[in-house]
C-alpha positions as CSV (number, residue, x, y, z in Angstrom):
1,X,-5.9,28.4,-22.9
2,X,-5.2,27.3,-19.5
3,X,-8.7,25.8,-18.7
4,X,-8.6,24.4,-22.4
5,X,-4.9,22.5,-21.7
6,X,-6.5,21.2,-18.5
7,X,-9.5,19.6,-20.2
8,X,-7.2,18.0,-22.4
9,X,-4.9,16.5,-20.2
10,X,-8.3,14.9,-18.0
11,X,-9.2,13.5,-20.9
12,X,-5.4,11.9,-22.2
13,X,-4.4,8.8,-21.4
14,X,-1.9,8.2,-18.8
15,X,1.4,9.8,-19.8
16,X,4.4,7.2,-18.4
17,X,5.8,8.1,-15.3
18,X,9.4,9.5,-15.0
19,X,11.1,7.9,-11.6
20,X,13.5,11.2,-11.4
21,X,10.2,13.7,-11.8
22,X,7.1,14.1,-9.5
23,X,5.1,13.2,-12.4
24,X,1.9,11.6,-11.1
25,X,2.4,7.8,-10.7
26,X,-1.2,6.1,-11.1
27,X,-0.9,2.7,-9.9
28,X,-2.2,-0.9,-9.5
29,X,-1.4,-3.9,-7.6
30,X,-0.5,-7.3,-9.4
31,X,0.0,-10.5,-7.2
32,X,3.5,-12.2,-7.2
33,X,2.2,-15.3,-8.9
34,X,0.6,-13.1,-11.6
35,X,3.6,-11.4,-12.0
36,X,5.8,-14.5,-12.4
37,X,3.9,-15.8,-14.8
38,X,4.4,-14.4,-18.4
39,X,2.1,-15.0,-20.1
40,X,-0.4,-14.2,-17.2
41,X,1.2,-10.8,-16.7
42,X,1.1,-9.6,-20.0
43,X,-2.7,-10.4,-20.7
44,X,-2.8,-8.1,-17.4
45,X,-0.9,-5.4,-19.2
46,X,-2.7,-5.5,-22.2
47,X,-5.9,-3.9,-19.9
48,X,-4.0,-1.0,-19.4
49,X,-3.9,1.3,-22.6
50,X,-6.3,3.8,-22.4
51,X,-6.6,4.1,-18.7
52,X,-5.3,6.4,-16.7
53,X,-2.9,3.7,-15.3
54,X,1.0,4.2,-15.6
55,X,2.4,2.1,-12.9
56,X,2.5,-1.2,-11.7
57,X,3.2,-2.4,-8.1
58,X,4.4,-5.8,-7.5
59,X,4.9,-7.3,-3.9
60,X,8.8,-9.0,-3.6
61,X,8.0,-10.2,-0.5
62,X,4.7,-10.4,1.1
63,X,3.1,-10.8,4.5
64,X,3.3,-14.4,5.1
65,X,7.5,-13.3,4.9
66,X,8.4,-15.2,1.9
67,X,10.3,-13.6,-0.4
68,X,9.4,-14.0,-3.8
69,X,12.3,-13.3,-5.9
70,X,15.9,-15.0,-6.4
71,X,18.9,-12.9,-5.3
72,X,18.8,-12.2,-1.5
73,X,22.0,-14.3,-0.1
74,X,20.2,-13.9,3.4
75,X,16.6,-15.1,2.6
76,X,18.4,-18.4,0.9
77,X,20.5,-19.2,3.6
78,X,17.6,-18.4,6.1
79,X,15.0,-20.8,3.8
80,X,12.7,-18.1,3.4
81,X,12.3,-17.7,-0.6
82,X,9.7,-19.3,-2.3
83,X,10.2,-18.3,-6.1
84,X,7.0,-16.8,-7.4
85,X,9.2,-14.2,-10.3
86,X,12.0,-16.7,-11.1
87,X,13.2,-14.0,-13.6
88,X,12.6,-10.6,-11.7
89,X,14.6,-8.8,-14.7
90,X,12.1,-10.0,-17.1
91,X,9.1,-8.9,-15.4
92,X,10.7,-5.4,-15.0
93,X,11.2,-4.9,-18.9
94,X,8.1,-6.2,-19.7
95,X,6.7,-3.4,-17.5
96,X,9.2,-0.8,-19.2
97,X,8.2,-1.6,-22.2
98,X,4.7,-0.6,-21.9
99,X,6.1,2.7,-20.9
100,X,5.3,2.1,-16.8
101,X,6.8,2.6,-13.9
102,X,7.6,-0.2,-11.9
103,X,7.6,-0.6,-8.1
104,X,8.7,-3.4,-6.1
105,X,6.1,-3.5,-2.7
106,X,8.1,-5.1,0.6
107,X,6.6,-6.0,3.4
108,X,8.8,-5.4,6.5
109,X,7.6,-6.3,10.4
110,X,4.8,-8.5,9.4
111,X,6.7,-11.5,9.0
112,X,5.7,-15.2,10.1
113,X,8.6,-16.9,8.2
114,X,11.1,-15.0,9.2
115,X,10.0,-15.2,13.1
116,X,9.0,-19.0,13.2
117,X,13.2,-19.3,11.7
118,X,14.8,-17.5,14.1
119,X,12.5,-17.3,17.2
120,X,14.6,-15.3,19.1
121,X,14.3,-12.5,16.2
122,X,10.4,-12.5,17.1
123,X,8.3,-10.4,18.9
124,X,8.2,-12.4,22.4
125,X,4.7,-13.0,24.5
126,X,5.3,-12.2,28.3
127,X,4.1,-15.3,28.9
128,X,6.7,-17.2,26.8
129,X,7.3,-18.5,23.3
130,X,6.7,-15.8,20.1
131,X,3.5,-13.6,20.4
132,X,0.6,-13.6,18.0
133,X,-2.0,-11.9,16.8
134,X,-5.3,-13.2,17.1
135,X,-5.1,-15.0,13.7
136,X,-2.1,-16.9,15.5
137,X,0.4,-14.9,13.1
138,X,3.7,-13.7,14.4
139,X,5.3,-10.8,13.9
140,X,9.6,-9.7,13.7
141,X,11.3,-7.5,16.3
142,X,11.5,-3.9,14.9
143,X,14.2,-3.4,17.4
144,X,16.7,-5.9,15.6
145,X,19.0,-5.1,13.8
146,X,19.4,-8.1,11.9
147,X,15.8,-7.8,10.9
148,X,16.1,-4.6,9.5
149,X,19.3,-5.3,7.4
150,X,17.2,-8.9,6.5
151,X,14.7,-6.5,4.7
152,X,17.0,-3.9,3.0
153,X,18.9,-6.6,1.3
154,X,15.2,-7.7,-0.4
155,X,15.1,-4.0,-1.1
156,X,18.6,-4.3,-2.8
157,X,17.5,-7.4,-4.7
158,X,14.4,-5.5,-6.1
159,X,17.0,-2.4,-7.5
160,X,19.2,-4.4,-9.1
161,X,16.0,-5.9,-11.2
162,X,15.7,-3.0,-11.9
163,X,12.6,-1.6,-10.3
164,X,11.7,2.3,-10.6
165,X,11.0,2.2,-6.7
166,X,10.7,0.2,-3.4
167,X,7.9,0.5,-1.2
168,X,7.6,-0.6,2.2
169,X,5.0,-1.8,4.0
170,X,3.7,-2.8,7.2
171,X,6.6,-1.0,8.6
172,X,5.6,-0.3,12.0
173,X,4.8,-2.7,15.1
174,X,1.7,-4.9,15.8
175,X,-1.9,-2.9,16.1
176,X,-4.4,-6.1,16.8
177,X,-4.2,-9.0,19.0
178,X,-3.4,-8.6,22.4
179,X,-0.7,-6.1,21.7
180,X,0.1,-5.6,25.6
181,X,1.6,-9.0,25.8
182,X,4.3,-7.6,23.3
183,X,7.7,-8.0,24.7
184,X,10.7,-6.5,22.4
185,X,14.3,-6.7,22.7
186,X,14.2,-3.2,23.7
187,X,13.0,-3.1,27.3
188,X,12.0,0.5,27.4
189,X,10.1,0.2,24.1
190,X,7.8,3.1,23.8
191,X,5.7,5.0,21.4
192,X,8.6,7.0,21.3
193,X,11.4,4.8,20.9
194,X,9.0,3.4,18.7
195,X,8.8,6.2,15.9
196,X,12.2,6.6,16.6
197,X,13.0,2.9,14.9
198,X,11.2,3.3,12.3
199,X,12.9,6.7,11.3
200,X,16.2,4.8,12.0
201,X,15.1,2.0,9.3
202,X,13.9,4.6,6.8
203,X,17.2,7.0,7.3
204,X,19.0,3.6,6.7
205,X,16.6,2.4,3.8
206,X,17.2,5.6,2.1
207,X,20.8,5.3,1.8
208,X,20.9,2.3,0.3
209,X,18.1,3.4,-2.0
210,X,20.2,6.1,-3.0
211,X,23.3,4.1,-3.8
212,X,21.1,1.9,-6.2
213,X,19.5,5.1,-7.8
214,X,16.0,3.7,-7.1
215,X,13.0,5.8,-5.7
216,X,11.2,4.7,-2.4
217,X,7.8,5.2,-0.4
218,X,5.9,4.0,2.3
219,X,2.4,2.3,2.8
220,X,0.9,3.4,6.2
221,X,-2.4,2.9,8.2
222,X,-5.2,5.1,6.4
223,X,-5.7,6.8,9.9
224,X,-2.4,8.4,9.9
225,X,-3.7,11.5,7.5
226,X,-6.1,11.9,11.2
227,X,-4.3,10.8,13.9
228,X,-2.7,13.1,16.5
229,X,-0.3,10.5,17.5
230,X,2.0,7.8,16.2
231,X,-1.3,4.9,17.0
232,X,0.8,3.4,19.0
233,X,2.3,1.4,15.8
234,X,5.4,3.8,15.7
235,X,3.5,5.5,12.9
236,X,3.8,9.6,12.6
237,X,2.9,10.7,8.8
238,X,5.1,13.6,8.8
239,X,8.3,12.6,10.0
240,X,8.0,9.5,7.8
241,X,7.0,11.8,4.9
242,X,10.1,13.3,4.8
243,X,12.3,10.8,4.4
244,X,10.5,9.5,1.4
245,X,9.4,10.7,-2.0
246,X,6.0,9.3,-1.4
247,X,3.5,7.8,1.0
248,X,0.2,5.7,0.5
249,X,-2.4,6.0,3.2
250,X,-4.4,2.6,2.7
251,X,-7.5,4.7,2.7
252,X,-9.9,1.9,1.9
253,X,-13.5,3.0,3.1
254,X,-14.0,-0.5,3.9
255,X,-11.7,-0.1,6.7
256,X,-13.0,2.6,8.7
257,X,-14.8,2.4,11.8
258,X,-18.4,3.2,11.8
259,X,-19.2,6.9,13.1
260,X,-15.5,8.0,11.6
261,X,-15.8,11.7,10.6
262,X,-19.1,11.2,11.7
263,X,-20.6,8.9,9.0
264,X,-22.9,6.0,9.4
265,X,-21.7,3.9,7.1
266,X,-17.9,4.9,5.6
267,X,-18.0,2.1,3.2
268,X,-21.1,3.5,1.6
269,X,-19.4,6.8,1.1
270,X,-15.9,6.8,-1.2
271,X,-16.1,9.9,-2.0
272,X,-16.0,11.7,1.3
273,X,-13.3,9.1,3.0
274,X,-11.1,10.2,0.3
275,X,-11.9,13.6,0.3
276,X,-11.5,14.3,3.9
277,X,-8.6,11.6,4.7
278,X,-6.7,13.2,2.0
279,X,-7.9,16.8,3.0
280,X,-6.1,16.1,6.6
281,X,-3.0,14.9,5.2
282,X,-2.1,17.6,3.3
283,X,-2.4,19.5,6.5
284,X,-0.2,17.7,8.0
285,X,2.3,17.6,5.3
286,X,1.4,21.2,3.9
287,X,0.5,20.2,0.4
288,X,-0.3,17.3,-1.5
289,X,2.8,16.8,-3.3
290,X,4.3,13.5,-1.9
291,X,0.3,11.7,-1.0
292,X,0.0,9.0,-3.0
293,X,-3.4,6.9,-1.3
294,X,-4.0,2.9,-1.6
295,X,-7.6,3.4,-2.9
296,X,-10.5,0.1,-3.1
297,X,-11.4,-1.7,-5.5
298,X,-12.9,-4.6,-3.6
299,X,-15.9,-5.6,-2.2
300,X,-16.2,-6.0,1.1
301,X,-19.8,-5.3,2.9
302,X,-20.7,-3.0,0.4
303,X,-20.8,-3.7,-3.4
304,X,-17.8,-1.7,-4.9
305,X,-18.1,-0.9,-9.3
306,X,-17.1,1.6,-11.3
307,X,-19.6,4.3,-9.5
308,X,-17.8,4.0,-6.7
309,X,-14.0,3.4,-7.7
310,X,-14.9,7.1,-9.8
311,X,-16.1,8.6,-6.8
312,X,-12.6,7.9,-4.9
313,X,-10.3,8.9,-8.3
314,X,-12.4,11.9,-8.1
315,X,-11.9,12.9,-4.7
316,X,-7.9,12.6,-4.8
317,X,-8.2,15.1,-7.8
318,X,-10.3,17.2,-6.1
319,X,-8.2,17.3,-3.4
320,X,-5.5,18.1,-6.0
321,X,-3.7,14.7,-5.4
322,X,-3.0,13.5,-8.7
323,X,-1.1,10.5,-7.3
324,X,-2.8,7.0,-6.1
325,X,-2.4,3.0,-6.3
326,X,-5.6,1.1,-6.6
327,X,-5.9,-2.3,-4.6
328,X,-7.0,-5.9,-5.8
329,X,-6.3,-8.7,-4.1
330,X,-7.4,-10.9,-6.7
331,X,-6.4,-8.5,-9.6
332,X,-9.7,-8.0,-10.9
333,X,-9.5,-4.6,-11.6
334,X,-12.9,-1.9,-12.7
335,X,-10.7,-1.2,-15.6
336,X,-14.1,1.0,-17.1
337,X,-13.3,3.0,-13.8
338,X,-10.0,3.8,-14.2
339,X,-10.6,6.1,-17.1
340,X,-9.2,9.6,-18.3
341,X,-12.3,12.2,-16.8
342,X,-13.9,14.1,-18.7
343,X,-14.4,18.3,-17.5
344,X,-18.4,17.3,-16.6
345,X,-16.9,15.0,-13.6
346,X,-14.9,17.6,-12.5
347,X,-17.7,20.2,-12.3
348,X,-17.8,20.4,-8.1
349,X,-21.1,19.6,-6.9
350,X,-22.4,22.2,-4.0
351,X,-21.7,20.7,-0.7
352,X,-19.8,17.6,-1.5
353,X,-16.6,19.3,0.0
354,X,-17.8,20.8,2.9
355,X,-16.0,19.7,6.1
356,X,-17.3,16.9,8.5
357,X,-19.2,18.1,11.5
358,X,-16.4,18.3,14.2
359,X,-16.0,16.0,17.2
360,X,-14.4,15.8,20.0
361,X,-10.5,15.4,19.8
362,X,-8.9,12.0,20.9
363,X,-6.6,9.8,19.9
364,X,-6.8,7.7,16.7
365,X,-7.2,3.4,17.0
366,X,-6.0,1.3,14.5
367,X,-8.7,-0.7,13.5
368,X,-9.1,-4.3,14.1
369,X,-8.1,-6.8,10.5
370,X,-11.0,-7.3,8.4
371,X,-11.0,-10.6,6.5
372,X,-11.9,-9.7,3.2
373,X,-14.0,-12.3,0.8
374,X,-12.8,-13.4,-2.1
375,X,-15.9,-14.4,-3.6
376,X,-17.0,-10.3,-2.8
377,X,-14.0,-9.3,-4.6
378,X,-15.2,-9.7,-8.1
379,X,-15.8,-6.5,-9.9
380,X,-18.9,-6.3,-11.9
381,X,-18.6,-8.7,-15.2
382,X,-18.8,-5.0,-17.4
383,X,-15.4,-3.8,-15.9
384,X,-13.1,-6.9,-16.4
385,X,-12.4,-9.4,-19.3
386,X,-11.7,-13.1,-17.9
387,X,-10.4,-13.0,-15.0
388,X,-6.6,-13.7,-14.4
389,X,-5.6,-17.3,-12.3
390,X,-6.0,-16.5,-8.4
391,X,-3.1,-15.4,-6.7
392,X,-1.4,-18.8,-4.7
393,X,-0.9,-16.2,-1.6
394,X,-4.6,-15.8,-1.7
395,X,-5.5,-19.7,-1.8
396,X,-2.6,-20.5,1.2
397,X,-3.4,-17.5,3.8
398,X,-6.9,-15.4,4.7
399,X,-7.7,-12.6,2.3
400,X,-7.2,-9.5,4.3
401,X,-5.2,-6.2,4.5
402,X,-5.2,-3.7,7.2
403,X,-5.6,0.0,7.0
């Protein structure tokens, strides 16, 4: 009866998930401008039925630093909204009432708007002026305070919309560029005062998430579920873990250095990224039951389609993480990819689990920013009706996310 309830429930549709459970929340990412746009948005939520989708996450403020939706007293008075969800409420329901769960995605320290309007709120270069990165972007003090209140008041603005959840995202400090230049307004900054801010936003994050009754989680570097250390971002998976109710490794195979766990080529191989990311994360955390992984579904180097979007959705549930957020940037989802399994696919194959050949131990690097083409990014013409208006983020700033 057991084995028959569980072939049933691999092959059901997405069941809508409950914010005050630990129901499995099965996510993808829609672009602001999508989102804003109703009649946009809904053609997108139409794909959904009969996947195992039942959540949608939708950035409130990306990382250019422009906030996207109306409501946050500070970003007005600071000039750093540009509407993209005039009605914020209205996108909500229209989530609800598809029976998903909706989560409202904030980017945190990566924020050019917010640092070209107050310079002195900026990460500083030793030589003078506001440090960047080697795209020439510029990046917020972790250390102010002002910043971090800045950000929990677009947090605020998303609960009272009435998102499920907040997550945050690039919350940590600056991996590429020349990141010894980086002068903060803590002079003893460290990569333990470092994790130390960051546990000091979160603890403060999760009481105002608290008194708004809304959920929250974290996206971190893919290479935290490895790394013995904090990467010297102020990144350490479990003591951000457990402030939470869930974290997303941005595990995108893409990403991942060549020779990483041993393996030529990482982007050729989904299913063992996954597998043994996810597989050293739950060692870390001792279980599985807050991993929730940014997973691909772009092409970058390597032609991503449905073979390999399954291979990934099959390694989290092999890994017994039931739990993940598949990433877009142009919203072209492999929709064919993304459905219910059947029991064949989760017949294990002999070997595919076995561990990577060990190596010696040493300290984890955040890789460098990949920019990510857009023309690549299309999923095969099988997986996706027309596709959905581009997103304006994508046309004004290089396509790219980090790990």
């Amino acid at each position: 009866m057991t084995l028959l309830l569980a072939a049933l429930l691999s092959l059901s549709p997405a069941a809508a998930a409950d914010p005050a459970s630990t129901a499995p929340v099965r996510g993808v990412h829609l672009t602001a401008w999508v989102a804003g746009a109703p009649k946009d948005r809904r053609a997108f939520l139409e794909r959904i039925p009969g996947t195992l989708v039942n959540a949608v996450v939708v950035p409130v403020k990306e990382y250019d630093g422009n906030v996207y939706i109306p409501g946050v007293a500070s970003a007005s008075a600071l000039g750093t909204v540009r509407i993209a969800i005039s009605d914020p409420k209205a996108l909500v329901a229209d989530i609800k009432a598809r029976g998903l769960y909706a989560v409202a995605r904030v980017v945190v320290f990566k924020d050019d708007t917010l640092a070209r309007k107050r310079p002195e709120w900026g990460v500083q270069d030793e030589r003078g002026g506001l440090w960047k990165n080697q795209n020439g972007v510029v990046w917020v003090d972790p250390y102010r305070k002002e910043v971090r209140d800045y950000n929990l008041d677009v947090a605020e603005a998303a609960a009272r919309a009435g998102f499920d959840e907040v997550q945050f995202d690039y919350i940590r400090f600056p991996s590429d560029g020349d990141t010894r230049r980086c002068r903060y307004s803590r002079v003893d900054h460290s990569t333990a005062t470092a994790a130390a801010l960051i546990d000091e936003f979160l603890e403060a994050a999760r009481a105002r998430m608290n008194a708004s009754g809304v959920r929250m989680s974290v996206a971190v570097f893919g290479l935290t579920t490895t790394a013995h250390d904090d990467m010297g971002i102020g990144q350490t998976l479990l003591k951000m873990t457990s402030r939470v109710d869930a974290v997303s490794p941005m595990m995108y195979p893409s990403h991942y250095a060549r020779g990483e766990y041993g393996l030529a080529n990482p982007n050729g191989e989904p299913y063992k990224i996954i597998s043994w990311g996810l597989r050293d994360a739950k060692r870390k955390l001792g279980g599985s039951e807050k991993l929730r992984p940014y997973l691909q579904d772009f092409s970058l180097g390597f032609k991503y389609g449905p073979a390999q979007v399954r291979a990934e959705l099959r390694a989290a549930r092999r890994q017994g993480v039931e739990s993940w957020i598949m990433w877009n940037p142009l919203n072209r989802y492999t929709w064919e990819a993304l459905k219910p399994f059947t029991p064949e696919e989760l017949t294990p194959i002999p070997g595919e689990d076995d561990p990577p050949a060990p190596k010696k131990d040493r300290p984890a690097k955040p890789p460098k920013a990949v920019k990510a083409s857009t023309a690549a990014a299309v999923s095969p013409s099988s997986a996706a009706p027309a596709a959905l208006p581009d997103d304006r983020t994508l046309e004004d700033a290089e396509t790219k996310e980090e790990l």
